[in-house]
C-alpha positions as CSV (number, residue, x, y, z in Angstrom):
1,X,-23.7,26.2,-20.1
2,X,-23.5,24.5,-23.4
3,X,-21.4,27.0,-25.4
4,X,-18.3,25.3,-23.4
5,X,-15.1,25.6,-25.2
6,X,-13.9,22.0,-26.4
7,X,-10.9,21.7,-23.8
8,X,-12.7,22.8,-21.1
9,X,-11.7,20.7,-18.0
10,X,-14.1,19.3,-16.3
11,X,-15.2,20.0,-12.5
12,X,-16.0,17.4,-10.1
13,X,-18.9,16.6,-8.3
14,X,-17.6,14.7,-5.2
15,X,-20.5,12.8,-3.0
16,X,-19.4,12.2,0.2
17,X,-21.2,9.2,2.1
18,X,-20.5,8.6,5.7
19,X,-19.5,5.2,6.9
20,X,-20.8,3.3,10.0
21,X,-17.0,2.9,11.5
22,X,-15.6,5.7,10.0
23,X,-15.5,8.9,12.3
24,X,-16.3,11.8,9.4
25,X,-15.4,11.9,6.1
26,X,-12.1,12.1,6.0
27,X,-10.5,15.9,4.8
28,X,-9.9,19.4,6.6
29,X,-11.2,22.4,5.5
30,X,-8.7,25.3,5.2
31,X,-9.4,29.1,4.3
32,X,-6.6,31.4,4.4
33,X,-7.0,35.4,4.8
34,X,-4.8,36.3,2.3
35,X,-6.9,34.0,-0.1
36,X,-10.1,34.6,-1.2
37,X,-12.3,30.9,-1.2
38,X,-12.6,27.3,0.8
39,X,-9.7,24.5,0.2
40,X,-9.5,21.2,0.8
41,X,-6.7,20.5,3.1
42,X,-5.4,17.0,4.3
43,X,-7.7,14.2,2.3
44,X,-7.4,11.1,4.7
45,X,-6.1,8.0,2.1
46,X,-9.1,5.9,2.0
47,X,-11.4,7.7,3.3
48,X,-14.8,8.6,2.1
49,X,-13.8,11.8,0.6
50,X,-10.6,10.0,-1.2
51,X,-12.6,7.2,-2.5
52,X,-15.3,10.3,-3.4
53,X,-12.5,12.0,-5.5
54,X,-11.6,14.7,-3.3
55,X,-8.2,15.7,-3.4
56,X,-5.8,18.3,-1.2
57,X,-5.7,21.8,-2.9
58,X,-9.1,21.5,-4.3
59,X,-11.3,25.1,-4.4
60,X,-14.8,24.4,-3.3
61,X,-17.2,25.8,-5.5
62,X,-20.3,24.5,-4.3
63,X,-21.8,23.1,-1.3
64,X,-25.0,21.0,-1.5
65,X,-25.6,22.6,-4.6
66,X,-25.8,25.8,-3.0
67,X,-22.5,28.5,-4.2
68,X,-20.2,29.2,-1.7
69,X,-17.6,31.9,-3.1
70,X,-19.7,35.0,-1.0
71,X,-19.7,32.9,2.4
72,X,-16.9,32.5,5.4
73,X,-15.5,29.5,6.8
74,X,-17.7,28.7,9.1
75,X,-20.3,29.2,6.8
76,X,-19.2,26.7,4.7
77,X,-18.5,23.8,7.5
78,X,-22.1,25.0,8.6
79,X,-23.2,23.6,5.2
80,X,-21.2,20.3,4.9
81,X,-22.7,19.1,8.4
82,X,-26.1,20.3,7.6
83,X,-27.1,17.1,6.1
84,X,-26.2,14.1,7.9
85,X,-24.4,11.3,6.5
86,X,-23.7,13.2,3.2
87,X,-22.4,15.8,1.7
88,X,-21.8,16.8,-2.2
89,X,-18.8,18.9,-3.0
90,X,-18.2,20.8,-6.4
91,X,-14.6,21.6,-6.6
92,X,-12.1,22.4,-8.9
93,X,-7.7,22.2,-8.7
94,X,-5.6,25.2,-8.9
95,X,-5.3,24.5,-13.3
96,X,-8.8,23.5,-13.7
97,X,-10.0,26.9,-11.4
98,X,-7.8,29.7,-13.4
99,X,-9.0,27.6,-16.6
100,X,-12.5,29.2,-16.1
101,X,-11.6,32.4,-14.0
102,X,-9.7,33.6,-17.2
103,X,-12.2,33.1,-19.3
104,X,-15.0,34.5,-16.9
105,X,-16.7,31.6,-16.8
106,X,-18.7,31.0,-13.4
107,X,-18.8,27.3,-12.8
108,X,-22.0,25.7,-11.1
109,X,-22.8,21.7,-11.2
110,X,-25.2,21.8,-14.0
111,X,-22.4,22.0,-16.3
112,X,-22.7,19.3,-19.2
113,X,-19.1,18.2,-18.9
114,X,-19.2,18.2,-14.6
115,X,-17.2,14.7,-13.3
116,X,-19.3,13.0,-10.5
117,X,-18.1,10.3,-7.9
118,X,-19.5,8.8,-5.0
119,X,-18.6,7.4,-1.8
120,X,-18.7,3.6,-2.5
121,X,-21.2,2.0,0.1
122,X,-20.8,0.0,2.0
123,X,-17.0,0.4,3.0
124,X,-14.7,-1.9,0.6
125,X,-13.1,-4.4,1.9
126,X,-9.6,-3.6,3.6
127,X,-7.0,-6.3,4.7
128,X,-4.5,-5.9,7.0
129,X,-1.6,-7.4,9.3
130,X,-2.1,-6.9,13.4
131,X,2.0,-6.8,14.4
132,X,2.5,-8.0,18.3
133,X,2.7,-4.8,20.1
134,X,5.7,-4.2,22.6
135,X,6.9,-1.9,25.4
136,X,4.0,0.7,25.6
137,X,2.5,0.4,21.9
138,X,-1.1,-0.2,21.6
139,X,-3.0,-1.6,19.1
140,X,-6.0,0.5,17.8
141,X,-9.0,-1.0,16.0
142,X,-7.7,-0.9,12.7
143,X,-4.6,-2.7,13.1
144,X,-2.0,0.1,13.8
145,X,0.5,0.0,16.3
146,X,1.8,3.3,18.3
147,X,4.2,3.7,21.7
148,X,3.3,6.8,23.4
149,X,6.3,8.5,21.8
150,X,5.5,8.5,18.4
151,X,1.7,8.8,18.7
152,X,0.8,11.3,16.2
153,X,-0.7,14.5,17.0
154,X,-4.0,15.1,15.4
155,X,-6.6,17.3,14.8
156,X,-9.8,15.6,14.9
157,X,-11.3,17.3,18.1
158,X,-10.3,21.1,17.6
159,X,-10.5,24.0,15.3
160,X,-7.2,25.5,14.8
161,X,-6.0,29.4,13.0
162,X,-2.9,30.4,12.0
163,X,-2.5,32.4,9.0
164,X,-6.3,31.6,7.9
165,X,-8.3,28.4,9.7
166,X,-8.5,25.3,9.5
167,X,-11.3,23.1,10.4
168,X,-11.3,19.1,10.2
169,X,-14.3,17.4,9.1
170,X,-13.3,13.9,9.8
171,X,-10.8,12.1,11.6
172,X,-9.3,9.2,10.1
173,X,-7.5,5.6,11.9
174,X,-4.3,5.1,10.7
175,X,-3.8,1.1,9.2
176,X,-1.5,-0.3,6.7
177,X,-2.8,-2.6,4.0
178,X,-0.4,-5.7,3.1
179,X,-1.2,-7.8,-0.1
180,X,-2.0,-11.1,0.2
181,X,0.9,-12.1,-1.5
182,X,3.8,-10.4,0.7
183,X,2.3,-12.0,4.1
184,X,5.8,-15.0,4.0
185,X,7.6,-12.1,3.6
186,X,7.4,-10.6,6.4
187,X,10.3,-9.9,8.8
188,X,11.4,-12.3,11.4
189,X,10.9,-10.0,14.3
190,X,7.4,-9.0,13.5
191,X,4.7,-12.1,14.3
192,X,1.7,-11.9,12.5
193,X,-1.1,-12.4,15.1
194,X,-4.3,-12.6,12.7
195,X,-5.3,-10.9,9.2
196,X,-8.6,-9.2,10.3
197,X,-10.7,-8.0,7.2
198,X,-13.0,-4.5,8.1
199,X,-16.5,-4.7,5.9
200,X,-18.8,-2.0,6.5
């Protein structure tokens, strides 16, 4: 459309590119009954659809190109997996969405003023701290510890309802990155073991 008014926001075309040790891409996919439309749910912090520019609350607007406002949730998760590896996302936030529904304006990615980011590949470069684990922690693969306790619960493996559904399309390991710089300031308890960097 090219008669766009001047302070039209602009919708974003988010291409989502799997990574080798990455499980998914990294969000959940939420449609509520109440609420007509697909959201983006959780958006995993560094994942491939945060570093794509997906962000929580987002409406999905397209799918692959392909509108999506007539189809259900499982519909719509049918289309993210259909192509391996990728996926592109056209979405909007809640401002940006009753920007162009007031206005009647339907929104497709051919729009001239459409915002498009990809997936960087491969996987940047991510440095962190492996603590020594004690009692019944574990270390997992990305340098994380967890006890038994206080392992979170997630929801990587199952389809879940409550007042809508929910469906996760990635799962994400949980790590925290240090700087460089902080490493003598660590705290005397805590023994730093080895700084492992992940490159895809």
């Amino acid at each position: 459309m090219s008669n766009l008014p001047d302070d039209a926001p602009p919708p974003r075309l988010c291409h989502l590119s799997k990574w080798p040790d990455f499980d998914g891409y990294g969000f959940n996919l939420h449609g509520e009954k109440t609420k007509p439309g697909q959201y983006i749910g959780k958006v995993d912090k560094d994942s491939p659809a945060d570093l794509a520019g997906l962000k929580a609350n987002d409406r999905i607007i397209e799918v692959n190109d392909t509108n999506i406002s007539n189809e259900n949730h499982k519909q719509v998760v049918q289309r993210i997996k259909a192509v391996p590896n990728e996926t592109k996302l056209l979405v909007m936030d809640e401002k940006t969405d009753q920007f162009y529904k007031s206005r009647n304006i339907v929104v497709t990615g051919s729009m001239p003023n459409v915002l498009y980011k990809q997936t960087p590949v491969p996987r940047p470069n991510v440095t962190t701290v492996v603590l020594t684990p004690t009692n019944n922690e574990t270390v997992n693969h990305a340098g994380s510890t967890h006890s038994e306790e206080d392992r979170p619960s997630r929801m990587s493996d199952s389809y879940h309802s409550g007042s809508g559904s929910s469906s996760p399309v990635s799962s994400h390991p949980i790590f925290y990155p240090l700087p460089r710089h902080q490493f003598p300031h660590l705290c005397p308890p805590l023994r730093m073991l080895d700084i492992v960097s992940f490159v895809s």
